[in-house]
Backbone as a ProteinNet text record, in pm:
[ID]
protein_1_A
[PRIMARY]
XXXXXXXXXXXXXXXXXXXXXXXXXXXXXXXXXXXXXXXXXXXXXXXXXXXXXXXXXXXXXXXXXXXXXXXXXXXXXXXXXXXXXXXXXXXXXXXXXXXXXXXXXXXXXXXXXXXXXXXXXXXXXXXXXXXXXXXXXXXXXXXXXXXXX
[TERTIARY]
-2079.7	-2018.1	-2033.9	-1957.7	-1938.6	-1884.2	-1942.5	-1892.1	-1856.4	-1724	-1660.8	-1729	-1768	-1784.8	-1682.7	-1630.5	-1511.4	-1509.1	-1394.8	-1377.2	-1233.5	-1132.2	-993.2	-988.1	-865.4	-815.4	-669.4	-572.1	-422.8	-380.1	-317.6	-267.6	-158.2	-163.6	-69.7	86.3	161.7	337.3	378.9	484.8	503.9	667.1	722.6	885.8	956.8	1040.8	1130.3	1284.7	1271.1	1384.2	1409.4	1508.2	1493.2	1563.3	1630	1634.3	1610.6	1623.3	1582.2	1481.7	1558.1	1397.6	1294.8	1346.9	1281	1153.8	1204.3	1125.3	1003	1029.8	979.4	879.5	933.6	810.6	707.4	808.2	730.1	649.6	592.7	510.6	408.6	455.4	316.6	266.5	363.4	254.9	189.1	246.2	142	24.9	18.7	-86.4	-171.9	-146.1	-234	-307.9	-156.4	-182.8	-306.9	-262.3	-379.4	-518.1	-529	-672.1	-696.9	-635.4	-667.1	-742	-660.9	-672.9	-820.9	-790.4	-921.8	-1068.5	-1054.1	-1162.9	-1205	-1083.2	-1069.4	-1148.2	-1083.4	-1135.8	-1322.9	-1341.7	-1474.4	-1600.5	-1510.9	-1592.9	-1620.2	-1502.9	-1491.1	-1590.5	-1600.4	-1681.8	-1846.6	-1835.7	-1979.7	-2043.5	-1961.7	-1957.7	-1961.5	-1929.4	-1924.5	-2048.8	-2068	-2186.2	-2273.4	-2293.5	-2411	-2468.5	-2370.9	-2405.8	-2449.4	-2422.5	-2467.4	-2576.4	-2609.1	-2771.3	-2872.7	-2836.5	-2937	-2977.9	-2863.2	-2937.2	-2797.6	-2751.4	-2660.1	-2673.8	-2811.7	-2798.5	-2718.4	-2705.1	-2626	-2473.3	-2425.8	-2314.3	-2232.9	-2109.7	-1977.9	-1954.1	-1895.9	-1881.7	-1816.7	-1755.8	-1660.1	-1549.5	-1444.1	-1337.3	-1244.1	-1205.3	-1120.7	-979.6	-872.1	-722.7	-677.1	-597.1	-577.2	-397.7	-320.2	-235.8	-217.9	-76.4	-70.8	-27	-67.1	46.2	13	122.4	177.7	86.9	52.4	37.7	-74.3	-159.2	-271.8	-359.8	-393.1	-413.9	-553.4	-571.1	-672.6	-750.7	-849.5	-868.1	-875.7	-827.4	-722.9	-829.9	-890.7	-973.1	-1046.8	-1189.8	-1250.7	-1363.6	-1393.7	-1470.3	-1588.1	-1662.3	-1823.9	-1820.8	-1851.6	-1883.9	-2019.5	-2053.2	-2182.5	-2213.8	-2324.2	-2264.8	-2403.3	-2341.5	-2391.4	-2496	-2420.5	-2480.1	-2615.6	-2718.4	-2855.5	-2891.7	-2975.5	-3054.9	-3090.9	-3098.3	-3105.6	-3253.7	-3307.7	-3451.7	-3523	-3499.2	-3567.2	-3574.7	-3602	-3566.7	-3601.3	-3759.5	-3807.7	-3712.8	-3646.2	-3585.9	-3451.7	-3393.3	-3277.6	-3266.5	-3437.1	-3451.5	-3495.9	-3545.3	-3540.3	-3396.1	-3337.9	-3187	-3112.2	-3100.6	-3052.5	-3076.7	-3231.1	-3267.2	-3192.1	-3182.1	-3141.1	-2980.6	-2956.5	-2766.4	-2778.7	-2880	-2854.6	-2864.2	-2988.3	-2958.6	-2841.8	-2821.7	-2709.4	-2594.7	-2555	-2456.9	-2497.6	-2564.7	-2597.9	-2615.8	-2642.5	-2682.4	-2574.5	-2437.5	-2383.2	-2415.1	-2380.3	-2412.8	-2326.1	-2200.5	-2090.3	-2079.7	-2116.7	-2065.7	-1985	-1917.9	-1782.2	-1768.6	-1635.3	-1668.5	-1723.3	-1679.1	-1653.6	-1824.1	-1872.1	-2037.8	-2097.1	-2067.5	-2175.9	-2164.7	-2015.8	-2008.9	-2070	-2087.4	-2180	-2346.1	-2366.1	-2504.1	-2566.3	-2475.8	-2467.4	-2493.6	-2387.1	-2392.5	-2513.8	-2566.4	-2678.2	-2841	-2855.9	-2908.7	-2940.2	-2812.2	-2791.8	-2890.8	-2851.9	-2914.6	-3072.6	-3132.1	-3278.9	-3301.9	-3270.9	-3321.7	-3303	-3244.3	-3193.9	-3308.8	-3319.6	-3432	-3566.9	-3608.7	-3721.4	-3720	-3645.1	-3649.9	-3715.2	-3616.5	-3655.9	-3815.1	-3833.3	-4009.8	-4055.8	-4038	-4121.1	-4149.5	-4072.1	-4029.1	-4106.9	-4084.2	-4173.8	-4326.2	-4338.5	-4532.1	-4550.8	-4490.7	-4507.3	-4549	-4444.9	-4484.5	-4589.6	-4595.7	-4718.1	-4811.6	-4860.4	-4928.6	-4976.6	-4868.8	-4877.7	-5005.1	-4939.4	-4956.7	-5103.5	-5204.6	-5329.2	-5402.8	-5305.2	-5397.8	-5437.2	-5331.3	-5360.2	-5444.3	-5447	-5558.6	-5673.3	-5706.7	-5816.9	-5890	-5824.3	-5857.6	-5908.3
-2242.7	-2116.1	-2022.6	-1965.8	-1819	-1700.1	-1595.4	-1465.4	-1423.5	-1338.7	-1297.9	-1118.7	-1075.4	-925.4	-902.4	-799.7	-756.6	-582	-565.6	-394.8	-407.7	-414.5	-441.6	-283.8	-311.8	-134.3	-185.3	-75.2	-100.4	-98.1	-186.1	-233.8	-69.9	-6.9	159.3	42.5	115.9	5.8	113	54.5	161.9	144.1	257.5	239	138.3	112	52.9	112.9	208.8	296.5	290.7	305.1	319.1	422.6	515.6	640.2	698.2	771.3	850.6	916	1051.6	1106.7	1051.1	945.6	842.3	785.8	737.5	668.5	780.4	903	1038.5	991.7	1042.6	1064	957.7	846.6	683	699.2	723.1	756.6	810.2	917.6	1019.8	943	894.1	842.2	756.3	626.1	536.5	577.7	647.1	727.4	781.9	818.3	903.8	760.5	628.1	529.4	457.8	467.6	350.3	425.2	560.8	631.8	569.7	617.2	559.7	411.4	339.7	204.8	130.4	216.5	223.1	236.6	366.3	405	379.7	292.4	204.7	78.1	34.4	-94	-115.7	-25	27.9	30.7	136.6	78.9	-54.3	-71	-221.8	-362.7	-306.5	-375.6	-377.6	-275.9	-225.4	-274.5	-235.2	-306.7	-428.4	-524.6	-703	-691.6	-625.4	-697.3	-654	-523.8	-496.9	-633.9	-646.8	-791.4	-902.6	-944	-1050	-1008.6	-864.1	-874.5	-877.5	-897.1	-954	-1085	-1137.9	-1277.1	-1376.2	-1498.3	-1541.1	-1691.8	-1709	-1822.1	-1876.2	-1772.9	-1858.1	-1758.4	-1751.9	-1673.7	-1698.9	-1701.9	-1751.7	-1656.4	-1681.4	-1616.6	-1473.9	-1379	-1260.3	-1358.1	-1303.7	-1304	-1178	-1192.6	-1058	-1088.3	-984.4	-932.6	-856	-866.1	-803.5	-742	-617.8	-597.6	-567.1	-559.5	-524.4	-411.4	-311.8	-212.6	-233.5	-198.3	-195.7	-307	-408.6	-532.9	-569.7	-493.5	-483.9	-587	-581.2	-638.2	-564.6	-474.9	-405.1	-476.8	-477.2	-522.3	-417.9	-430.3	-384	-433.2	-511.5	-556.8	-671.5	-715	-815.5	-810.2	-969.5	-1021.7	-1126.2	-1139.7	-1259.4	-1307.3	-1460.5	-1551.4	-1567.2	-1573.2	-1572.2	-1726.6	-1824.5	-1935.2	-1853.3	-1878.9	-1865.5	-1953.9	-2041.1	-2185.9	-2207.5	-2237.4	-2263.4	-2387.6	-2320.1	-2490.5	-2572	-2663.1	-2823.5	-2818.8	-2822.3	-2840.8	-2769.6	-2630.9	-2541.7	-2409.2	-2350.4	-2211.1	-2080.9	-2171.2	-1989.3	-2025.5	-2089.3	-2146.2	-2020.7	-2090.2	-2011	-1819.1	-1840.8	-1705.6	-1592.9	-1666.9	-1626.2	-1602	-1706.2	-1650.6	-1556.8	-1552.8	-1444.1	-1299.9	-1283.3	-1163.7	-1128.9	-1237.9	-1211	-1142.1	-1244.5	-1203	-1058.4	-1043.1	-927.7	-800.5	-834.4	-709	-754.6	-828.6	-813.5	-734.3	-797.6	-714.4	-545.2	-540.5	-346.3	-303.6	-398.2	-337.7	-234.8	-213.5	-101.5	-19.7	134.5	263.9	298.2	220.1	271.7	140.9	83.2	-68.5	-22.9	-114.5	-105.9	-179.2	-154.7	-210.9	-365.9	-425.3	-565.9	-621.7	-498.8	-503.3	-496.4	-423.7	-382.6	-483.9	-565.8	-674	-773.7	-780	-914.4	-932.1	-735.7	-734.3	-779.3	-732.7	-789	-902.5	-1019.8	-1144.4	-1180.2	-1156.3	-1227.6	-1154.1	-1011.6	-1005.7	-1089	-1156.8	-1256.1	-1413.9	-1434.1	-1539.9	-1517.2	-1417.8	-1346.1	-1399.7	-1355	-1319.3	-1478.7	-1540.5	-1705	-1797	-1753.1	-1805.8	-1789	-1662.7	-1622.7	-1673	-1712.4	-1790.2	-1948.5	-1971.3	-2100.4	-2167	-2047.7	-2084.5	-2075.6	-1960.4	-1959.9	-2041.5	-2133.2	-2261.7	-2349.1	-2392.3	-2485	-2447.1	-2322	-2293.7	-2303.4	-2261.7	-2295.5	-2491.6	-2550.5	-2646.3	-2780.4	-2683.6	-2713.1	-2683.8	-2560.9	-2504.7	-2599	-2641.3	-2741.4	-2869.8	-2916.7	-3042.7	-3054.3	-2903.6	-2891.6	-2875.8	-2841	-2813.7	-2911.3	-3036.7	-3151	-3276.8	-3237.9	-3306.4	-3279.6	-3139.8	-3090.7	-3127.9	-3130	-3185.4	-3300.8
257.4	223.2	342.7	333.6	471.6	395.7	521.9	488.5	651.4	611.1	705.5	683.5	837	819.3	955.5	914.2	987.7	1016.8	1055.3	1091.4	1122.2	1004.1	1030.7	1093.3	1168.9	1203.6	1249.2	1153.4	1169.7	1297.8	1372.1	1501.5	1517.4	1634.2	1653.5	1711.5	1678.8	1660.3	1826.7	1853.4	1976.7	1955	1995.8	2018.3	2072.3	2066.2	2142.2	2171.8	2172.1	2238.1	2426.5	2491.7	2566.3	2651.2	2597.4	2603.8	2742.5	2821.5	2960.4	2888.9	2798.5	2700.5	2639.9	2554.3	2466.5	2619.5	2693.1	2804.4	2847.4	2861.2	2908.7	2777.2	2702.2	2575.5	2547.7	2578.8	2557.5	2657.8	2801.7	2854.7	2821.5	2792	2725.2	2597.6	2534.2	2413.9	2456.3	2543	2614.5	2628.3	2689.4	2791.1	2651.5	2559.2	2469.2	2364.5	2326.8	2262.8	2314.9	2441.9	2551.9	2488	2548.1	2542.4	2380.7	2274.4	2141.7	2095.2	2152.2	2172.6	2272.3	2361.5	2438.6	2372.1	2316.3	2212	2095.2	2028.5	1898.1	1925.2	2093.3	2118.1	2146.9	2208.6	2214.2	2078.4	1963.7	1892.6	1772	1768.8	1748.2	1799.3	1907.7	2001.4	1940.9	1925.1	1916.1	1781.2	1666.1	1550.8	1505.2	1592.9	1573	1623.2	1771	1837.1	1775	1672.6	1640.9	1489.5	1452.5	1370.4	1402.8	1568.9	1601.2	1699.3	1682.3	1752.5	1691.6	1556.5	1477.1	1442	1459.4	1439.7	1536.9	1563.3	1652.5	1611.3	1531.1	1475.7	1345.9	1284.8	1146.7	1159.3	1230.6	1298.4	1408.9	1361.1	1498.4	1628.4	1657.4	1796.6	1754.6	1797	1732.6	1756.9	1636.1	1690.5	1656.7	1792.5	1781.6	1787.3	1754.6	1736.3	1807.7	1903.1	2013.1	1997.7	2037.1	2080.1	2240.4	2332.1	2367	2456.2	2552.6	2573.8	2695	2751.9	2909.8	2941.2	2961.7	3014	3011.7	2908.9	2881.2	2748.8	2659.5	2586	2556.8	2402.3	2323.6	2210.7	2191.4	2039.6	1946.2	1844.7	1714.7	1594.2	1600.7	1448.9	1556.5	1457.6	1449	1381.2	1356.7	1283.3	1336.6	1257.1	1254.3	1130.5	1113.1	981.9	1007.1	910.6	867.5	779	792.7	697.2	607.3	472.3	401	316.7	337.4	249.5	240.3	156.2	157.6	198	253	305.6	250.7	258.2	190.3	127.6	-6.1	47.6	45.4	115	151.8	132.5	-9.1	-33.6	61.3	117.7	234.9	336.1	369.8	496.1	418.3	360	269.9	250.6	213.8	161.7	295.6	442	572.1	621.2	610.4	653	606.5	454.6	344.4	424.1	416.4	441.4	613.2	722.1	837.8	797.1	713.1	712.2	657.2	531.4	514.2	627.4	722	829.4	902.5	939.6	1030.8	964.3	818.1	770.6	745.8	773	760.4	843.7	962.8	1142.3	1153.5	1175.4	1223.5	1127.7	1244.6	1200.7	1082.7	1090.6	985.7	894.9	863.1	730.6	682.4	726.3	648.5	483	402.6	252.1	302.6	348.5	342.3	415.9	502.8	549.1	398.9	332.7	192	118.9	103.1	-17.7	20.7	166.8	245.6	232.9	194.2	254.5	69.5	-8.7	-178.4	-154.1	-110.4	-154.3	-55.1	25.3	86.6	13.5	-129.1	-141.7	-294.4	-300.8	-439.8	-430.9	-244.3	-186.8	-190.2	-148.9	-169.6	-289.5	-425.4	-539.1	-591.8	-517.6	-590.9	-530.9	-431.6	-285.4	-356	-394.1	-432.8	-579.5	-686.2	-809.1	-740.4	-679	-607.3	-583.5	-471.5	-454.9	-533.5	-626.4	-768.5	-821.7	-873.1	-943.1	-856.4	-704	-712	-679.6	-667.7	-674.6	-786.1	-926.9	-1043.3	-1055.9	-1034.2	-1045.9	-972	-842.3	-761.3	-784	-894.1	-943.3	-1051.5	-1130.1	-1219.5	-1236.3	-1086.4	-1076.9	-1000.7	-961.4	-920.4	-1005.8	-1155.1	-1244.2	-1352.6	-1315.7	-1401.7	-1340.8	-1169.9	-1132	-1133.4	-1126.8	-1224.5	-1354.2	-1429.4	-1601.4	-1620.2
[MASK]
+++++++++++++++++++++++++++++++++++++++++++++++++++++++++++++++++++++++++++++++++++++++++++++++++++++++++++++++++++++++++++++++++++++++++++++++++++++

């Protein structure tokens, strides 16, 4: 199982007029789009990476969504998977990772919805993790107490 944490942001559309004025104006918006885009792309940036500076092991590379203007190419949205899946076997193993995914998914300053529903489902993994060990110290517990008797 995986979880995708992301930071969609609507791609800015640009004219296609080509106009003498239209061209005039299409300049200036460039110029204002780029700076936008620039600063969109920036924190975008900042937001993936702050997820994968928490942990890089149970997590894909970013991937990002790029438009482009004037010959450029911005990123517009991106994302990190997270595998979710529990370990074979091993609930503290499970219930160590859980808790990692969960910081990573809350590491940025801003979480986004789709950060909070992640940082949920990995605190579902915790509470399943921690039933887990329970269960078998319970029954390890068990089985010290019948060699006892």
């Amino acid at each position: 199982m995986t979880t995708v944490l992301s930071l969609p942001t609507a791609p800015l559309s640009t004219s296609s007029t080509n106009s003498p004025r239209d061209t005039e104006t299409k300049s200036g918006n460039n110029s204002n789009e780029r700076k936008q885009l620039e600063l969109s792309q920036t924190q975008i940036q900042r937001h993936i990476e702050s997820h994968r500076a928490v942990t890089t092991q149970h997590s894909s590379p970013p991937n990002y969504q790029y438009q482009p203007l004037d010959g450029a190419l911005y990123i517009v949205s991106g994302d990190v998977v997270f595998d979710t899946s529990a370990e074979p076997n091993n609930p503290q193993a499970t219930l160590e990772k859980a808790q990692l995914i969960r910081m990573a998914s809350m590491a940025p300053i801003d979480p986004s919805l789709q950060d909070r529903n992640a940082s949920q489902q990995a605190m579902m993994m915790v509470t399943q993790a921690k039933g887990e060990i329970n269960t078998v110290s319970a029954e390890s517990l068990g089985r010290h107490i019948d060699v006892l008797v």
